[in-house]
C-alpha positions as CSV (number, residue, x, y, z in Angstrom):
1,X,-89.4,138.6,-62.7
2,X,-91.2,136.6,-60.1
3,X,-88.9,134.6,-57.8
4,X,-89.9,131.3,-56.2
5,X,-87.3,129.4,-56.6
6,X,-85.1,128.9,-53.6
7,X,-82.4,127.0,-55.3
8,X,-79.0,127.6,-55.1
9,X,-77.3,126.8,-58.2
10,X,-73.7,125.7,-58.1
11,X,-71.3,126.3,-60.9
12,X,-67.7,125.5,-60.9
13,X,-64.7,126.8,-63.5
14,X,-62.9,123.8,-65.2
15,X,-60.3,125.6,-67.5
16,X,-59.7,129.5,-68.4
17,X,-57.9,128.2,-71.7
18,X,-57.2,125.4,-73.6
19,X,-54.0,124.8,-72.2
20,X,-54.9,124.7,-68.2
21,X,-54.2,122.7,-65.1
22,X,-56.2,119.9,-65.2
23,X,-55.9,119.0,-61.4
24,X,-58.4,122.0,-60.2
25,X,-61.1,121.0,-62.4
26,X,-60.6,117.9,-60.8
27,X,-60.7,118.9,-57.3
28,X,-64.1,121.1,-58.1
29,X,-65.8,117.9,-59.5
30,X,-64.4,115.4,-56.5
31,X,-65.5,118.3,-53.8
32,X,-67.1,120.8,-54.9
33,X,-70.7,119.6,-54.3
34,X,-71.5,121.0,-58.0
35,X,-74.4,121.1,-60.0
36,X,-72.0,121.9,-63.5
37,X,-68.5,122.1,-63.9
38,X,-67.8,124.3,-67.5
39,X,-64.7,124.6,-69.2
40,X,-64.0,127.4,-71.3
41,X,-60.7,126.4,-73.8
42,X,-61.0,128.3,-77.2
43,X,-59.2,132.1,-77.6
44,X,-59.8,133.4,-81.0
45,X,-57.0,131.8,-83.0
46,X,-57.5,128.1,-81.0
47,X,-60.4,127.5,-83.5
48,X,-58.1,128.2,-86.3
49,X,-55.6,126.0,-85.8
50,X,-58.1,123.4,-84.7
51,X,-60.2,123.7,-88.2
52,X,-56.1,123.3,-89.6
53,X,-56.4,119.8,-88.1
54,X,-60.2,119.1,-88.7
55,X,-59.3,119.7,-92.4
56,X,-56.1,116.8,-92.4
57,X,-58.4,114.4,-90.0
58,X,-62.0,114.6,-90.1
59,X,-62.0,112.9,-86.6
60,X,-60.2,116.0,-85.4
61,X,-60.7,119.6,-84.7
62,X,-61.4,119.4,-80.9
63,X,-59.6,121.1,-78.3
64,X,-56.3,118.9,-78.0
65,X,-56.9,118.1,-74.4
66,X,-60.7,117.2,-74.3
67,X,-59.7,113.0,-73.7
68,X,-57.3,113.9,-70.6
69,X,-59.5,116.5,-69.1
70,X,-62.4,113.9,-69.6
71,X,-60.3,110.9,-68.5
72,X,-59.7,113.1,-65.4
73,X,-63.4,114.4,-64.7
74,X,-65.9,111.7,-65.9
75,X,-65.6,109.3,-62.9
76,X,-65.9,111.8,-60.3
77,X,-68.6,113.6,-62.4
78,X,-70.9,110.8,-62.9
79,X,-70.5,109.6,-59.4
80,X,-71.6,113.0,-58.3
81,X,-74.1,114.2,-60.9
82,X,-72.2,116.9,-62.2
83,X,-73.0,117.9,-65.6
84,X,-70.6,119.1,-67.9
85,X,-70.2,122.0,-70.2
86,X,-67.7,123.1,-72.6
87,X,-66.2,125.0,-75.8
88,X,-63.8,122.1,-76.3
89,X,-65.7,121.0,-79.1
90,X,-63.7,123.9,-81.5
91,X,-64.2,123.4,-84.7
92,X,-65.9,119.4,-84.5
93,X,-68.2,119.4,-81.8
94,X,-69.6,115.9,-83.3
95,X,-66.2,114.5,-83.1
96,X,-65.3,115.4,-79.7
97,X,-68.7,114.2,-78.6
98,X,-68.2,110.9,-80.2
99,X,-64.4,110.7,-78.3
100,X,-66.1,111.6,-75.2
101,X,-68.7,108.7,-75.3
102,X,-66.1,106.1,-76.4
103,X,-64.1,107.3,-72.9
104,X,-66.8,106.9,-71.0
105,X,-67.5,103.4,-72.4
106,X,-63.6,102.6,-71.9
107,X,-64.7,103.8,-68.0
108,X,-66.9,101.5,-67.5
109,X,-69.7,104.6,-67.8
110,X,-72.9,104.3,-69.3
111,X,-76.2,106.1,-70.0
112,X,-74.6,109.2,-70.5
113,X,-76.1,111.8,-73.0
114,X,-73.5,113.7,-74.7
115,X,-74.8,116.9,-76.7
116,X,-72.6,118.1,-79.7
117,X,-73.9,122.0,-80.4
118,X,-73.3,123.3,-83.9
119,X,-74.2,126.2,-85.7
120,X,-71.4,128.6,-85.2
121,X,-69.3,127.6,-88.5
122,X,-69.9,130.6,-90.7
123,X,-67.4,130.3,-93.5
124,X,-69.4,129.8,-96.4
125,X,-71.7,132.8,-95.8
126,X,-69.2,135.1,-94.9
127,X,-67.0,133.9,-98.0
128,X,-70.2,134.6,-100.2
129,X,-71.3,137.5,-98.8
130,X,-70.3,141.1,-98.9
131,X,-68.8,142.2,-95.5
132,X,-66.2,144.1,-94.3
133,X,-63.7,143.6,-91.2
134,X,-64.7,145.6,-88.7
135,X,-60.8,146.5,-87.3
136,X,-59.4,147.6,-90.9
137,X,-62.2,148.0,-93.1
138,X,-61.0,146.1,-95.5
139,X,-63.3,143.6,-97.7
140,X,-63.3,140.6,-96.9
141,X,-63.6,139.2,-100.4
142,X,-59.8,140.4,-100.8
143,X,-59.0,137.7,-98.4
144,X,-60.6,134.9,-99.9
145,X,-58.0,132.7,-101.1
146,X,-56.8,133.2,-97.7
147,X,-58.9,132.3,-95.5
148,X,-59.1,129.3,-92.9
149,X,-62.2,129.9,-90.7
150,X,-65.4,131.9,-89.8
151,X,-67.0,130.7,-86.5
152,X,-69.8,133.1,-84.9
153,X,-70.3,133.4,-81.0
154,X,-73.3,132.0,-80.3
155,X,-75.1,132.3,-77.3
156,X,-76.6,130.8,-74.5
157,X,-79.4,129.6,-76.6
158,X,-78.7,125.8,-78.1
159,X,-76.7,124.5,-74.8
160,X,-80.2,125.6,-72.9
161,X,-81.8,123.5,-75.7
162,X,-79.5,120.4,-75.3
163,X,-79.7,120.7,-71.5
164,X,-83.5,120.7,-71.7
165,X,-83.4,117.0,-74.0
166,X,-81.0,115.6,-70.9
167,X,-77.7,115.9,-72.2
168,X,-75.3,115.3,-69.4
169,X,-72.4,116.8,-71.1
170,X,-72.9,119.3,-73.7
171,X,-69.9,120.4,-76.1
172,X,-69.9,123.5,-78.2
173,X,-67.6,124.8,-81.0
174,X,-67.4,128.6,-80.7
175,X,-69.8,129.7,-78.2
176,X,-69.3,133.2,-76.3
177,X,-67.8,132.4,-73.1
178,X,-69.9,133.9,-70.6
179,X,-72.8,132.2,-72.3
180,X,-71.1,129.1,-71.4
181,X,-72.2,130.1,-67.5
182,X,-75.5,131.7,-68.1
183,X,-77.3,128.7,-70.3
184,X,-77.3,126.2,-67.2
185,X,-78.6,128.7,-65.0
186,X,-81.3,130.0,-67.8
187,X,-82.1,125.5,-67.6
188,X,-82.0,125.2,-63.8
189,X,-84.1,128.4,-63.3
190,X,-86.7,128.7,-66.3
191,X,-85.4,132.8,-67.4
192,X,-87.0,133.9,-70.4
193,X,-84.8,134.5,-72.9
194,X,-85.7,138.3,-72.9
195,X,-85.6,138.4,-69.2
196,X,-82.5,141.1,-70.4
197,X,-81.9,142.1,-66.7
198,X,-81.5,139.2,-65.4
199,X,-79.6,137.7,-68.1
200,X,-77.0,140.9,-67.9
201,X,-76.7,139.5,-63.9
202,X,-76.2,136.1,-65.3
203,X,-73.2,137.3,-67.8
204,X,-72.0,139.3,-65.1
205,X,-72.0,136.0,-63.4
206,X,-69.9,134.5,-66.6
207,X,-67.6,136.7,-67.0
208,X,-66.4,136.3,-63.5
209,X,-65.6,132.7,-63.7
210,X,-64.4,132.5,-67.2
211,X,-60.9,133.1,-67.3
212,X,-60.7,130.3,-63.9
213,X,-57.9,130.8,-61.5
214,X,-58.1,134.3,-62.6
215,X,-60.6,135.1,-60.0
216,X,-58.9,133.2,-57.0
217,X,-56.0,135.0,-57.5
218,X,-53.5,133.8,-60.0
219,X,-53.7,136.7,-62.5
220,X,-54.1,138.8,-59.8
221,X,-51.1,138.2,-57.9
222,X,-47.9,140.7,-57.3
223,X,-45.7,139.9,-54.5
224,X,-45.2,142.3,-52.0
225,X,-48.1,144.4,-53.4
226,X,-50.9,141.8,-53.9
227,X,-49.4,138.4,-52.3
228,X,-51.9,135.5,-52.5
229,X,-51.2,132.1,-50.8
230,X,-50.0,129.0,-52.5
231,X,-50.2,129.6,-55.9
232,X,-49.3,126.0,-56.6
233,X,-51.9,124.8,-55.6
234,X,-54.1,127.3,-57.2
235,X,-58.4,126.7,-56.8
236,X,-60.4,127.3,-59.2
237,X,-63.4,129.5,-58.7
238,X,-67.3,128.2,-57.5
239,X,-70.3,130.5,-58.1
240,X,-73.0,129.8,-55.8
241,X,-76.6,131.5,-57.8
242,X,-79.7,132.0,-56.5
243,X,-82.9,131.9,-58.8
244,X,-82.6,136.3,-58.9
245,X,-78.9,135.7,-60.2
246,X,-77.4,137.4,-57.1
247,X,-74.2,135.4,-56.1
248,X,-71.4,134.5,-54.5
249,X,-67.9,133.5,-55.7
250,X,-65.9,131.3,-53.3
251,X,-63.6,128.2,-53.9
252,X,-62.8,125.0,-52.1
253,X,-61.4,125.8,-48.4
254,X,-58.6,123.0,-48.8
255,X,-57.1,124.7,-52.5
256,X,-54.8,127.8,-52.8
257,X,-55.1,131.0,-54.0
258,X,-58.2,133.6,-52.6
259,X,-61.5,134.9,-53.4
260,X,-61.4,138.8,-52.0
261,X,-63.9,141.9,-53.2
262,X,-59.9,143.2,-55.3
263,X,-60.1,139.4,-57.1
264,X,-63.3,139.9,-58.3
265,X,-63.0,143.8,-59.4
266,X,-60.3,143.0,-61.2
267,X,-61.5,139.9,-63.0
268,X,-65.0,142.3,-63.8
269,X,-62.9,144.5,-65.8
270,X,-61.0,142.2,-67.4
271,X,-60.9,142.5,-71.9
272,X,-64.5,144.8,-71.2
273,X,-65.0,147.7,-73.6
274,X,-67.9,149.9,-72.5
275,X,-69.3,148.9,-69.0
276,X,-72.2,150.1,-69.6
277,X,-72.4,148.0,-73.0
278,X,-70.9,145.4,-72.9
279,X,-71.6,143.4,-76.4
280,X,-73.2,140.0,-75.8
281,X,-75.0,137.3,-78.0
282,X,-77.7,137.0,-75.7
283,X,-78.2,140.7,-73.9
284,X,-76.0,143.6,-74.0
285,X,-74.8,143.5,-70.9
286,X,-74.6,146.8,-68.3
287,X,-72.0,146.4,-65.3
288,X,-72.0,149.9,-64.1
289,X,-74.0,149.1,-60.7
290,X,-72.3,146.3,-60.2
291,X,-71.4,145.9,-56.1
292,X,-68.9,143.5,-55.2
293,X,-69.1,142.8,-51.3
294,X,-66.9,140.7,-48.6
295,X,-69.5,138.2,-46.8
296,X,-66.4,136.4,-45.1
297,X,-63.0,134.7,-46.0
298,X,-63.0,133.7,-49.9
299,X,-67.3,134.5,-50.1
300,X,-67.4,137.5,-52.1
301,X,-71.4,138.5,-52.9
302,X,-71.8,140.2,-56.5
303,X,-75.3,141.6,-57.6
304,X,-76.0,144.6,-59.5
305,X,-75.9,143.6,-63.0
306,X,-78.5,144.3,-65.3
307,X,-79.5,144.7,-69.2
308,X,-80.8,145.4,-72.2
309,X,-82.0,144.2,-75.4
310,X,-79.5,142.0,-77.6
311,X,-78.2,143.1,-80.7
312,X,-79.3,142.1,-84.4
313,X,-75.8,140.8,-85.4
314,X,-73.4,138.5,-84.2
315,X,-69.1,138.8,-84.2
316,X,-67.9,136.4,-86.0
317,X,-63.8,135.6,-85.9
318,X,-62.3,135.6,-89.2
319,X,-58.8,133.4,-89.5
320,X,-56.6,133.7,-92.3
321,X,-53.0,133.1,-93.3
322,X,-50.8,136.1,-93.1
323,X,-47.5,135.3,-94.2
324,X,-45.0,133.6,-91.8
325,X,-42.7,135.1,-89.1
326,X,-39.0,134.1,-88.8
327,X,-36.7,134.8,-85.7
328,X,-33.6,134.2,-84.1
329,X,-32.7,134.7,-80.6
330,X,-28.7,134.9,-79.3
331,X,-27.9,136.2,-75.4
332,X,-24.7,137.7,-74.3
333,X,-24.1,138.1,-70.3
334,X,-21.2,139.5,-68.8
335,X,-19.4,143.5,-68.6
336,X,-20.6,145.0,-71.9
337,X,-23.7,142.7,-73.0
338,X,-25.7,145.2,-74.2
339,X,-22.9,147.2,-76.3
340,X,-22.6,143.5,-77.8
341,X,-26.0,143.1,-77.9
342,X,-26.6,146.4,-79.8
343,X,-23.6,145.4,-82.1
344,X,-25.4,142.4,-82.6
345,X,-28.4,143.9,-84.2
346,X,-26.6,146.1,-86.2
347,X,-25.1,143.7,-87.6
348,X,-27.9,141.2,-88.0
349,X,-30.0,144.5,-89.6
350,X,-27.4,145.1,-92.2
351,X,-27.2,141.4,-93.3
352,X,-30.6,141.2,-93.8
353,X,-30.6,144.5,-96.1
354,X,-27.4,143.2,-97.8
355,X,-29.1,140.0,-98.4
356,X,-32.0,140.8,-99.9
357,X,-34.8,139.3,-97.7
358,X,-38.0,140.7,-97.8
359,X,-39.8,141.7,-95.0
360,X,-43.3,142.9,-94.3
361,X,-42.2,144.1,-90.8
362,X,-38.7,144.2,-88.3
363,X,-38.2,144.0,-84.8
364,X,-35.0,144.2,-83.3
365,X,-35.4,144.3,-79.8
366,X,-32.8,143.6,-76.4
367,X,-34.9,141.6,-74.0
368,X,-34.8,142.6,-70.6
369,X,-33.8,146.4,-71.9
370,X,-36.4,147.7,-74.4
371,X,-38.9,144.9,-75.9
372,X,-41.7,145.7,-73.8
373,X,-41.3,149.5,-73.4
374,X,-39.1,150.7,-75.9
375,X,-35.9,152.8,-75.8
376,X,-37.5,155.5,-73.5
377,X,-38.8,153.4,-70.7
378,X,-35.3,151.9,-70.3
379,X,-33.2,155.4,-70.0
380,X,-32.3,155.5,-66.4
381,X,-32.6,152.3,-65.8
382,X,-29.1,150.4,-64.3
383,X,-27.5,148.5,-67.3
384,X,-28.0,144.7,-67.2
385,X,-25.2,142.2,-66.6
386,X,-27.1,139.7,-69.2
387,X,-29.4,140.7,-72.3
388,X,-31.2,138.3,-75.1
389,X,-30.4,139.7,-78.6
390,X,-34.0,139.2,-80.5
391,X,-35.0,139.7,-84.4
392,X,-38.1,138.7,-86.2
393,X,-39.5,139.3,-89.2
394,X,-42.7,139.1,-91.0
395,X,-42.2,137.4,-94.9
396,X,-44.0,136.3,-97.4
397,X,-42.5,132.8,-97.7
398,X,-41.1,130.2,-95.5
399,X,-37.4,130.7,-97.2
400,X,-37.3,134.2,-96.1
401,X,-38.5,133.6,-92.8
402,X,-36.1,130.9,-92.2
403,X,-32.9,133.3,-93.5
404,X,-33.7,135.8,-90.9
405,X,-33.1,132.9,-87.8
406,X,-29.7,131.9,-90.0
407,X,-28.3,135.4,-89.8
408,X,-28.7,135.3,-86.0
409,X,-27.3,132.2,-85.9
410,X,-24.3,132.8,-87.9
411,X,-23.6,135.6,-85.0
412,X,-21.7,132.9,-83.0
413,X,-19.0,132.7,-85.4
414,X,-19.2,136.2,-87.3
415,X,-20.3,139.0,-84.7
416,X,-19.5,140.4,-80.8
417,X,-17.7,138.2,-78.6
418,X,-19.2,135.7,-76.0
419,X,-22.7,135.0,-78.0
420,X,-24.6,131.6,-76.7
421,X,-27.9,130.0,-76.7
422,X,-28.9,130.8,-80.2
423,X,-32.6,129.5,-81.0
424,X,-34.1,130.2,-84.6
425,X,-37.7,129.1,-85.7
426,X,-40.3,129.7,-88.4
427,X,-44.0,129.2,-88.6
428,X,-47.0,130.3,-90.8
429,X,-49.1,133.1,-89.2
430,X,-53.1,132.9,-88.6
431,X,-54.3,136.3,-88.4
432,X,-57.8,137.0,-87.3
433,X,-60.3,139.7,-87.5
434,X,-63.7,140.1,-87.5
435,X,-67.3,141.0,-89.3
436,X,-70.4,141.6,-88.0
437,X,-72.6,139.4,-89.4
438,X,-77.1,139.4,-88.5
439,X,-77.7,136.5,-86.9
440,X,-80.5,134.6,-88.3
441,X,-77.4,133.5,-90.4
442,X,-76.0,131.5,-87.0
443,X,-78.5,129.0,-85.8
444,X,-77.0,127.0,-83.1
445,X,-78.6,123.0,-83.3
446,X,-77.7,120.1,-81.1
447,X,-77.3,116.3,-81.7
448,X,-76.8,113.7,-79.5
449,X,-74.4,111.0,-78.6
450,X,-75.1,108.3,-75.9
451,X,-72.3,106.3,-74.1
């Protein structure tokens, strides 16, 4: 492509989950001389859960902080002309675009255009159709009473759309998150849409900032290996893009953390499969000349990225219920914990056979000696002065998952000496997995909401 555009584009990370700090984002959009700040909330089972609570409320299904982080972020963000863009629509974009506008009339902020993007709720087609999932190959027809959710990742394509008829704040229900990043700069810039190696820089560019604090350090960090400076106090990251896509990845000089060529490397191979092919809705994405280079302190330049042609098809996550999971946790500290502890299990595994619950699948595992690792890992290890007992099960009804946290419990009365802290819970299980499905079948669309 053709370059004339000497812009430099910046893009700040609000969120890396649904759960984040809040105060970053806040700081990026105060300070951070921004042209967008984009939040990226949903991981694959958030939609589930939030098309649960969509289907008890109608006014619901958005991410379950959306009004704080926008309470937080409008003010500073309409003083400073930062536009807004964000997954934390879930599974009711129109909803969470609605609640945003009636904040921003509470705050005393008008003229905004908020966008609500759609197009991404698959159900119905995949229910009808005849697919498969691609991790067990089973059909996904057998799973039909079962199921909660479809929701397609779409691309960059219908925020670019809602960006081009003004929207000031644009909120999307599943929406791959790298494509989160690359649809402002496809606006700001004018890329074609099969510009495919400049739009494998631009997801390069994504995937950098998407997981947040990540990138400046707070995944990264490992004391005495990989130390990183006030952690507390944690920055999120700012991508500064020029109209070719090259960039560079700093943060605010007053936040914690660090921007630093091992940061960014680690961030670019973070949950990639081939890096050569990396599987996006708008290009397939090739990392393998990526260069990552130092410029000074927290400036790290990345360019390299390039890419090919998209794919015909689209992933699509596929919730379901799967049963429920029931577990009980009991500690025991002192000389001999972890012969206790064993004893413990024992006894808590012959109970349950002598009792007749059902179970899909066990675990009985010692915290702190052998639930990561297993048995081998932990030979030759020191033994511990304190261990949490820990058993879980996998049933096919809430009764049998609630017996298997009542036979830890009874452990305090009727098993080894010195047991304490007992905590027993049960909950439904959303499984997902997920079809391939052509994607003429996901057409993202946009209406909008003015405050």
């Amino acid at each position: 492509m053709t370059v004339t555009d000497q812009r430099v584009v910046r893009i700040g990370a609000g969120a890396g989950y649904s759960g984040d700090r809040i105060e970053p984002a806040l700081e990026l959009a105060e300070h951070g001389q921004l042209d967008y700040l984009v939040f990226e909330c949903l991981a694959e089972r958030t939609i589930a859960i939030a098309q649960q609570a969509r289907s008890k409320d109608p006014a619901l299904g958005y991410d379950p902080l959306l009004e704080a982080r926008m309470r937080a972020v409008l003010p500073a963000a309409a003083r400073n002309g930062v536009r807004i863009v964000s997954n934390m629509g879930a599974a009711n974009p129109l909803a969470a675009a609605r609640k945003t506008a009636e904040i921003a009339r509470e705050l005393g902020l008008t003229g905004l255009k908020i966008a609500a993007v759609n197009g991404d709720d698959v159900l119905d087609v995949v229910s009808a159709g005849e697919f498969q999932f691609v991790e067990s190959g089973d059909a996904v027809g057998d799973y039909r009473e079962r199921l909660i959710s479809a929701n397609a990742y779409l691309g960059a394509g219908g925020i670019v759309d809602a960006l081009a008829a003004g929207a000031q704040i644009v909120l999307t229900g599943r929406v791959a998150d790298p494509s989160l990043f690359v649809a402002p700069l496809i606006h700001e810039f004018g890329w074609r849409m099969d510009d495919w190696s400049t739009l494998g820089q631009a997801t390069v560019i994504g995937h950098l900032l998407e997981c947040a604090g990540q990138i400046t350090g707070g995944y990264f960090a490992d004391p005495g290996m990989k130390d990183v400076p006030n952690l507390a106090r944690l920055g999120f990251p700012i991508a500064e893009v020029a109209g070719d896509g090259s960039v560079v990845i700093t943060k605010l000089a007053q936040s914690g953390g660090q921007v630093t060529e091992a940061t960014c490397k680690e961030q670019l191979l973070y949950e990639i499969h081939d890096p050569r092919r990396y599987l996006q809705p708008d290009v397939v994405a090739d990392f393998s000349q990526v260069r990552i280079e130092q410029q000074a302190p927290d400036r790290v330049r990345v360019s390299g990225g390039q890419g090919s042609e998209r794919t015909g098809t689209l992933k699509v996550s596929v919730a379901y219920f799967d049963g429920y999971i029931g577990e009980g946790q009991i500690s025991y500290g002192g000389p001999g914990a972890v012969a206790r502890a064993r004893l413990a299990l024992e006894i808590v595994r012959e109970r349950l056979a002598l009792t007749g619950i059902a179970t899909r699948e066990l675990r009985f595992d010692l915290i702190g000696v052998n639930s990561l690792h297993g048995e081998t890992a932990a030979v030759g290890y020191g033994e511990p002065y304190e261990v949490r007992v820990r058993v879980a099960g996998r049933t096919a009804s809430l009764d049998e998952a609630l017996r298997i946290g009542n036979e830890v419990e009874t452990l305090y009365t009727n098993g080894p000496a010195g047991g304490g802290g007992v905590t027993k819970a049960a909950r439904e299980v959303v499984a997902v997995q997920s079809v391939l499905l052509p994607r003429e079948h996901a057409v993202p669309a946009f209406s909008l909401v003015e405050a």
